[in-house]
N, C-alpha and C positions, 0 to 999 in steps of 0.2 A: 666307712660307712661306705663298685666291690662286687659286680659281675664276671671281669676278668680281672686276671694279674694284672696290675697295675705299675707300668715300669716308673720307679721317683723320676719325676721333671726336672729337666735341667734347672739352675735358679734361674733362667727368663721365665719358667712357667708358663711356656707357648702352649694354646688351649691345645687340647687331645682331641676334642670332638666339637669341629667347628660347621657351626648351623648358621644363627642370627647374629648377622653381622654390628649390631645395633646394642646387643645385651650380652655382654659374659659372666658367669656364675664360677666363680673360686670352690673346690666343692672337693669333698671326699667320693674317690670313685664307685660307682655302682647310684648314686641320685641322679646321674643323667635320665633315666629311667622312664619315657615319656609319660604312661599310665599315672604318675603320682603327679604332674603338672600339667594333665589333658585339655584342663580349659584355657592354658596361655594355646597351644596349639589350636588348638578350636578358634582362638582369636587370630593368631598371626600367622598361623600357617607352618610354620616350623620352632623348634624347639631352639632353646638359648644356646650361646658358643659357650661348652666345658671346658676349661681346666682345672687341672685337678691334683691334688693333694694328699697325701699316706699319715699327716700328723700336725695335728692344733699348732706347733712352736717352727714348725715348717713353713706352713701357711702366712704365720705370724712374721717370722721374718724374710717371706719373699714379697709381701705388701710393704711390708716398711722400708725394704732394699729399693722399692719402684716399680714393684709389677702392679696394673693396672688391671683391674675389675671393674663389675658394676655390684656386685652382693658376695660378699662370705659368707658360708657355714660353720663359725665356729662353735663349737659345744662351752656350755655357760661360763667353765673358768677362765676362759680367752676374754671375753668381752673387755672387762674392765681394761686390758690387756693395750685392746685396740682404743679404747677410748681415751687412756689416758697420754695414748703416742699423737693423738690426732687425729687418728684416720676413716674417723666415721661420724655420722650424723645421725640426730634421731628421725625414725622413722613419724611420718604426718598419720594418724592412725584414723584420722576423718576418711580417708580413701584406704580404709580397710575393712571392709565392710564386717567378714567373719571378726575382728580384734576381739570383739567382747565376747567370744566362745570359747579364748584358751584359757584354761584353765589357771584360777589366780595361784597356784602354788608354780606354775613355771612364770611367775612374774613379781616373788614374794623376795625382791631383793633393789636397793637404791641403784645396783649398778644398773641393772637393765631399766631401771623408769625413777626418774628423780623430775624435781621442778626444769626441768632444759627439756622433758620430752622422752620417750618410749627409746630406746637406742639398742634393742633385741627386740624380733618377734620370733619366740619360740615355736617351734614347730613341731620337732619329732623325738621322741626319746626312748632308751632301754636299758640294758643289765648286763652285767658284764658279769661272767658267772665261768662253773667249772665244765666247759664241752670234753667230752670222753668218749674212747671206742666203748660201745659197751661190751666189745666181745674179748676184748682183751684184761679191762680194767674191772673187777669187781667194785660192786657198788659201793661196798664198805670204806676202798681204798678214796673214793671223792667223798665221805663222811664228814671229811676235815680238810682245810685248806692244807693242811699238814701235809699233803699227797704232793707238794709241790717241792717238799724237800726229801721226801723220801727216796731212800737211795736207792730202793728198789726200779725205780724212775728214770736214775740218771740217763740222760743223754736221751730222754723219750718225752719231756716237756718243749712248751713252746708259750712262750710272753707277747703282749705286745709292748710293740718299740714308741710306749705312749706312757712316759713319765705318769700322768693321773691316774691312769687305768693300774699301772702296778704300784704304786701308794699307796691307791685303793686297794688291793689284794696283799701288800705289808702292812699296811695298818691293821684289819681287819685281820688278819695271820696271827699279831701279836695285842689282840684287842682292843683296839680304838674303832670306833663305830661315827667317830664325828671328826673331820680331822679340820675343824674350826681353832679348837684350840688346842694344839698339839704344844705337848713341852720337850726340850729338848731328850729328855732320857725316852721318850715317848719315839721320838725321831729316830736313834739311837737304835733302839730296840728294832724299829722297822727295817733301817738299813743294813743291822745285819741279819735280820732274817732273809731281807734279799740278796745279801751276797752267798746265805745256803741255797736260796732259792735258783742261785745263778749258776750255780754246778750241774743243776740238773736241765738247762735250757741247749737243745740242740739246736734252737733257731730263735730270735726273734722277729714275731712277722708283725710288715708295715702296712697291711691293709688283711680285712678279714679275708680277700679270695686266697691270698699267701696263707693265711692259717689253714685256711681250708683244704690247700691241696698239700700243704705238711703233713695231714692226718689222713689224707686222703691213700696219699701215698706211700702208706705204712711208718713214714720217718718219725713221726710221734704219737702219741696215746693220748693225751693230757694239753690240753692248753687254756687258758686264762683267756676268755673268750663273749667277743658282743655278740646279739642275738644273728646278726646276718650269716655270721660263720657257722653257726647249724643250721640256717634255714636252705647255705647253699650243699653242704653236708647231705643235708635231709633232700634233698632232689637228685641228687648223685645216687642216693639210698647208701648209705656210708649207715652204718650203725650207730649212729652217736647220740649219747645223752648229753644234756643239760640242767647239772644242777646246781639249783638258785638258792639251797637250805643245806652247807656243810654249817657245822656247830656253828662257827665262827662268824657266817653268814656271806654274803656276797653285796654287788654295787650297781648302784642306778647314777645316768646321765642323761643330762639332755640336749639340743641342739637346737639352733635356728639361725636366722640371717639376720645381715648387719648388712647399712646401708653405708658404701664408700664413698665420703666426701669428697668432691667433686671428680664425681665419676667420671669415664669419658663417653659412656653411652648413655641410653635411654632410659631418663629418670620415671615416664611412663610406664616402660616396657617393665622396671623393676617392683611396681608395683601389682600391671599386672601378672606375675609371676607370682608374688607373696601371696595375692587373691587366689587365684591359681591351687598355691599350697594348701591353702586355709578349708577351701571346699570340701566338705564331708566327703565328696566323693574319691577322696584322696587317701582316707583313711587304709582302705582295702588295698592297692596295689602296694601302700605303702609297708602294709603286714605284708601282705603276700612274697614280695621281689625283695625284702631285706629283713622285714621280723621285727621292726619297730612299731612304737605306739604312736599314736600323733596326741597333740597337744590340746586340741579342741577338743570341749564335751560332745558335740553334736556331730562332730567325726568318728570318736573314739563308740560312741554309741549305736553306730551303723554296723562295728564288728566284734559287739560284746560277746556274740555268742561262737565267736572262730576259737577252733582248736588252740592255735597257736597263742591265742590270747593267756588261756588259760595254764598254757606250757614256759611259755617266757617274759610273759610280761603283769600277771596276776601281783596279789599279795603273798608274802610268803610268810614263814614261820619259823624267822630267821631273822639277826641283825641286818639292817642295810646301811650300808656307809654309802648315802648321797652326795654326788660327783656337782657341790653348788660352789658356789665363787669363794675361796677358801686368802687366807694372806698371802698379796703377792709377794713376800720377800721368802713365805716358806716355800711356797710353789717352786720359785726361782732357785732355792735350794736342794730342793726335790730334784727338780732338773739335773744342778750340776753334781748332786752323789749319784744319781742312777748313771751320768754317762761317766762316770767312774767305777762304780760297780761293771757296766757291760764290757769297760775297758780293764776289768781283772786286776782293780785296786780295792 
């Protein structure tokens, strides 16, 4: 989630972009983005210290290795993830003022709110869908997720290096629409599609500006792709479409922050921040600088009638396979055959 190239951090995960010495943010690059947290500045005068992250299972084991935050961003299959290692608390939602404006479907699950308290507040979410040159790739040929094993292709795809996100794009390849309850020949099925899928990948990129400048840079045509990687595409004026309706269909996720138990900073300051996010007025930079939705009705309502809404983040007329908190023992399997597949087994 991605302004610039984003070099992976060592595992200290020493912040990138250090402001408030008081609050650091764990975050996928490109949310430093002051516009979409304007009223924490408005309060204190500078934006939080970033560091920053290219993948949920990254994230996940440089907090559990010892690196020290005050909020992560993870996207909703992580959660449980963290919760169940120890390392977060629930959020006090009396000192949230927005809380009861997100939307109750990003909150329709025991892991994020059970009798202990609120332990996600959802924030931002989108689609992970097929970005194309348009000038190179006919439209027919992204019809079908099928474009991603075509050999006509080879060596002109690009994935990302995000276990969920290509699940979601193997499942949905070989028709599963829900992957709650996936059976083994279900699995099966998926992982060798991705190992077709994987002949034709001449990169896999760890953050969307990497996808962006693959295609930018004529190296690819085709990538399996979140809404920010056309929206930076789309300012470049790069040709590229975004489509959310091959037969087969495409994938919605979502994200928000987790509060770390016994932070070393400012349990205040993390608050103001979540309030911060929550403010309608967040809504717009948050489309604008990366192409995402936000989670609040009264936010998401301020830019019902932006193009982009309607480009990337609408209903579509198509399966969606929703990217919600799925078993972790399959997850964890996911994991370990994809970095077997990327390892050409």
């Amino acid at each position: 989630m991605r302004l610039l190239t984003t070099t992976i951090l060592a595992a200290a995960a020493l912040p990138a972009y250090a402001a408030d010495p008081e609050f650091t943010v764990f975050d996928w690059a490109g949310f430093e983005e002051p516009s979409i947290f304007q009223a924490y500045i408005d309060q204190h005068g500078t934006g939080p210290t970033y560091a920053f992250y290219g993948d949920d299972d990254e994230a996940f084991q440089k907090v559990a290795s010892g690196f020290r935050a005050d909020v992560i961003h993870p996207c909703s299959q992580m959660v449980g993830k963290y919760r169940d290692a120890g390392l977060i608390e629930p959020w006090d939602t009396t000192r949230i003022p927005n809380f009861e404006q997100i939307e109750e479907r990003f909150l329709d699950s025991e892991v994020f709110r059970d009798d202990e308290g609120v332990w996600f507040i959802p924030t931002d979410w989108g689609a992970t869908a097929i970005a194309y040159n348009t000038e190179t790739v006919p439209a027919e040929d992204v019809a079908s997720l099928q474009v991603f094993t075509d050999a006509k292709y080879q060596g002109r795809t690009s994935l990302p290096d995000s276990s969920d996100d290509v699940w979601a794009l193997a499942y949905l390849a070989t028709g599963v629409t829900d992957w709650d309850d996936v059976s083994d020949d279900q699995f099966q099925a998926a992982a060798d599609w991705l190992r077709q899928a994987h002949q034709n990948v001449m990169a896999y990129w760890s953050d969307p500006s990497e996808q962006a400048q693959l295609m930018a840079s004529g190296a690819v045509d085709i990538a399996w792709s979140w809404n920010d990687g056309v929206v930076y595409l789309q300012a470049d004026d790069y040709p590229v479409g975004f489509q959310r309706e091959p037969v087969e269909g495409s994938s919605t996720f979502f994200c928000g922050y987790v509060n770390v138990k016994d932070a070393p900073g400012s349990e205040d300051k993390a608050y103001d921040f979540i309030n911060a996010w929550l403010e309608p007025s967040a809504a717009k930079p948050l489309l604008d600088t990366i192409g995402y939705g936000h989670t609040s009705a009264e936010a998401m309502a301020t830019i019902t009638d932006e193009p982009a809404v309607a480009e990337g983040l609408a209903d579509i007329d198509a399966p969606v396979l929703a990217q919600t908190p799925n078993d972790p023992a399959l997850r964890q399997r996911q994991l370990a055959e994809f970095e077997r597949i990327k390892a050409g087994f």
